[in-house]
C-alpha positions in Angstrom: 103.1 61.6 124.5 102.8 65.2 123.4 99.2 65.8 122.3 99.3 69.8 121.6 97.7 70.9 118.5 96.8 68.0 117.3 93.9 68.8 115.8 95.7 71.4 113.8 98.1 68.8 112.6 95.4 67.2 111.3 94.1 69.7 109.4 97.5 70.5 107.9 97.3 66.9 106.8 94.0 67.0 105.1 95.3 69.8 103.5 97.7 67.8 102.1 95.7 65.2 101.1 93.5 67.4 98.3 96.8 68.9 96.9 97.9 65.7 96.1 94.5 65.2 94.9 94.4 68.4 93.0 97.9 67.7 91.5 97.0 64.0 89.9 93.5 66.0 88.5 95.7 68.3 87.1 98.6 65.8 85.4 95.8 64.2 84.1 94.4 67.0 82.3 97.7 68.4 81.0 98.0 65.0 79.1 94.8 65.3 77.0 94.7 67.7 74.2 93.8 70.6 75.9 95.2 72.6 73.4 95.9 73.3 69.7 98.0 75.3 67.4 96.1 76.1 64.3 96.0 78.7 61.5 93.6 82.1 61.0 93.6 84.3 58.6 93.8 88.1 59.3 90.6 90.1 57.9 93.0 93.1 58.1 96.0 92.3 56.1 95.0 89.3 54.4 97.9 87.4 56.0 97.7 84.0 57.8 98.3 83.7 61.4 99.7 80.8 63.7 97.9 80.8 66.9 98.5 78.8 69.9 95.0 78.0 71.8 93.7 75.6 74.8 90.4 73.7 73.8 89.3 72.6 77.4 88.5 73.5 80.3 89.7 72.1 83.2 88.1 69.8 85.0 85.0 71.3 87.6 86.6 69.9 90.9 89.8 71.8 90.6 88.8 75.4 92.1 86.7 73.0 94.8 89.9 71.0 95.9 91.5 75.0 95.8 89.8 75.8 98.5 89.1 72.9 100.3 93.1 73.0 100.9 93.3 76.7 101.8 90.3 76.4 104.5 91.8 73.5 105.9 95.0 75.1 106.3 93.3 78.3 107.7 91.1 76.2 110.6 94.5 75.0 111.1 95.4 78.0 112.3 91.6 78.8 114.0 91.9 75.4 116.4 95.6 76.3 117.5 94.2 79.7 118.5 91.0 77.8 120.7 93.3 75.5 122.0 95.6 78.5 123.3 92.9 79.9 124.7 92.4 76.3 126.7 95.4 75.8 127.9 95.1 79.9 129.6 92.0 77.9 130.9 90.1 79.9 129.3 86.7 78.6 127.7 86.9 79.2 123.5 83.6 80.8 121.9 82.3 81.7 118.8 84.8 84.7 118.2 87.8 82.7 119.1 90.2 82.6 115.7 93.9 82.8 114.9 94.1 87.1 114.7 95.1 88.2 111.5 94.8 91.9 110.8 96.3 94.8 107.9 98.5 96.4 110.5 100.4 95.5 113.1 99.1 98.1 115.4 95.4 96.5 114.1 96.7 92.8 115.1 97.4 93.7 118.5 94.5 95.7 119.0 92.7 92.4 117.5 94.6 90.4 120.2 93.9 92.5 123.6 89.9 92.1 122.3 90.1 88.5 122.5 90.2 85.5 124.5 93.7 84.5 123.1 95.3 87.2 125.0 95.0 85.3 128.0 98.1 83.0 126.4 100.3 85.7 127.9 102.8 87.9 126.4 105.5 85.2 125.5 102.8 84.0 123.4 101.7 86.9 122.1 104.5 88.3 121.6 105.8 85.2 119.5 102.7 85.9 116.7 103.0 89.7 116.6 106.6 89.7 116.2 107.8 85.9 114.7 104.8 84.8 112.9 103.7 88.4 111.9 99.9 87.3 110.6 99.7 91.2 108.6 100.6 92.9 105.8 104.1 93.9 105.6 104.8 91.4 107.9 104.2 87.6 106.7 102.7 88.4 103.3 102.2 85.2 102.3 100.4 84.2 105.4 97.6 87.3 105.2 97.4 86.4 101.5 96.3 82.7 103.0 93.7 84.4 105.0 92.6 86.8 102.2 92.4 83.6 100.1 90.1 81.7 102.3 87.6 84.7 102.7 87.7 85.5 98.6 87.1 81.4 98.4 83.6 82.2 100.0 82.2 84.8 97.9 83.6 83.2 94.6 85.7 80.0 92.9 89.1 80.0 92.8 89.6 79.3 89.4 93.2 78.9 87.7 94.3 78.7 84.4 97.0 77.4 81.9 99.9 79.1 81.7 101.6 78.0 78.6 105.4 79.1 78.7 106.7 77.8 75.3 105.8 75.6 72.7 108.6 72.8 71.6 109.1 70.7 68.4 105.8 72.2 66.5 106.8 71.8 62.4 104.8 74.1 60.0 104.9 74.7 55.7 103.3 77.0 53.9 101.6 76.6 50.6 105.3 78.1 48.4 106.8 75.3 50.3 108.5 77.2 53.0 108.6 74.4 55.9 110.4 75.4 59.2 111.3 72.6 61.3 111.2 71.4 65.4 110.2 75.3 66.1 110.9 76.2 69.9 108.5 79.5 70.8 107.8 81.9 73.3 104.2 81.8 74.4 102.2 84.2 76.3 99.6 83.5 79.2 96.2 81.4 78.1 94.0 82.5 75.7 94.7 82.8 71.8 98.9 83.6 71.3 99.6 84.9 67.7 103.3 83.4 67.1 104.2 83.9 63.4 102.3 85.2 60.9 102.9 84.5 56.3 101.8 85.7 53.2 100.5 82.4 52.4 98.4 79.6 54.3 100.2 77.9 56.7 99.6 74.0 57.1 100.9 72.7 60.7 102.5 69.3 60.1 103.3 68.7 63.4 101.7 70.4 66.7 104.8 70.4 68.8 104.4 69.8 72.9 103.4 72.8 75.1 105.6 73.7 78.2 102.8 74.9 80.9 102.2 75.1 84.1 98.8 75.9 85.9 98.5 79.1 87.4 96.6 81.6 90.3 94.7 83.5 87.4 94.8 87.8 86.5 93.6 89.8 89.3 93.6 87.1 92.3 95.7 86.5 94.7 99.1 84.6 93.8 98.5 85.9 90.8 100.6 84.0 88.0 101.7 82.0 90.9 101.7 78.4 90.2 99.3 76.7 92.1 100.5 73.5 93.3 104.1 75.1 94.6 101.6 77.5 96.1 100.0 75.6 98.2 102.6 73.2 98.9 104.2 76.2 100.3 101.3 77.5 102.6 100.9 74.0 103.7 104.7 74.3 105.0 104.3 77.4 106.3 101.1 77.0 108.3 102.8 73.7 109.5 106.1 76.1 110.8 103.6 78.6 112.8 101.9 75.4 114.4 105.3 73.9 115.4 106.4 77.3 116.4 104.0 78.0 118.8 104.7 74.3 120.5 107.6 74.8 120.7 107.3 77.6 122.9 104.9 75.4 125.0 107.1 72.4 125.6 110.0 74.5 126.2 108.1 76.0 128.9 107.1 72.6 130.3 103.8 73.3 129.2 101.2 70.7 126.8 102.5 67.4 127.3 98.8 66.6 128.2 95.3 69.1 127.0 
């Protein structure tokens, strides 16, 4: 029975495990009435606004499952490296992590410093030039590196991106009524939509298309989080099964 990486495998799974988590939070939430349209009027020009706002936040856990997935996903990674280094017979230590560098020429300088360049070149030659753990090289795969680290210093906190607003109904006080409206809406936050000459009465608040989002200024940004990690999950899983593949193919790992 082939026992290589398992550990990692693991982790990939536990991973998995607090996205589905995070995604039945999440349905949950975008079922309350977590937002609003409503009227304002303008202080400037006198006229009355419709605005499209959210009312709640989400729920505390979510930025906590965030990275709960993401670390797993990047110890995934970190026990494949020390169990490379084992099967070199080598013995892992503190500094022994799955290299991930800016550069290429930076990633193999990161490599011939450490332990896991006793894998040996088909090895190392398979990250640096298949899996490509650097910027310009698996983007995706830095970013999930770059993620984990920002995921230390502070939350990652997303937000509701609300792409359209379907079926709202509105009439204004001179008994102009527009019916089932379908609208455009911007990211989060207050969205001006339509604006009258008289108050505007909302007779029916319509049902928001949204999806929850990496917020402005983090990485992903305006990515949707749940395809996100779903994604990262898969790829972290193809690197793992990469790598053993090379291993079995070499007649290599059937036991640790």
């Amino acid at each position: 029975m082939n026992t290589l990486f398992n550990g990692s495998k693991l982790k990939i799974k536990r991973s998995n495990r607090h996205i589905d988590e995070l995604q039945g939070i999440l349905s949950a939430f975008l079922k309350t009435d977590f937002c609003r349209l409503h009227t304002e009027k303008d202080l400037k020009d006198g006229t009355y606004v419709l605005k499209f706002e959210t009312t709640k936040e989400m729920p505390t856990d979510v930025p906590l499952i965030i990275g709960d997935a993401i670390h797993n996903l990047h110890s995934a990674l970190d026990l494949m490296a020390c169990e490379i280094v084992t099967l070199a017979k080598e013995t892992p230590d503190r500094k022994t992590y799955f290299p991930f560098s800016k550069t290429r020429d930076e990633l193999i300088r990161t490599i011939d410093g450490g332990k896991i360049k006793a894998a040996g070149s088909v090895i190392i030659d398979l990250i640096v030039d298949t899996i490509k753990p650097y910027k310009g090289g698996d983007d995706a795969l830095y970013n999930l590196h770059d993620l984990d680290i920002l995921d230390k210093h502070r939350l990652l906190i997303p937000v509701t991106s609300i792409a359209a607003l379907i079926g709202a109904s509105t009439i204004d006080e001179w008994g102009n009524s527009i019916q089932n409206l379908n609208l455009t809406v911007g990211q989060g936050g207050k969205i001006q939509i339509m604006a009258s000459g008289s108050n505007i009465k909302i007779i029916k608040q319509g049902r928001p298309d949204f999806t929850i989002i990496f917020d402005k200024g983090q990485i992903f940004e305006g990515k949707a989080v749940i395809e996100t990690l779903h994604m990262l999950s898969q790829l972290v899983f193809g690197v793992v099964q990469t790598i053993e593949k090379t291993y079995l193919s070499r007649g290599k790992g059937s036991t640790i």
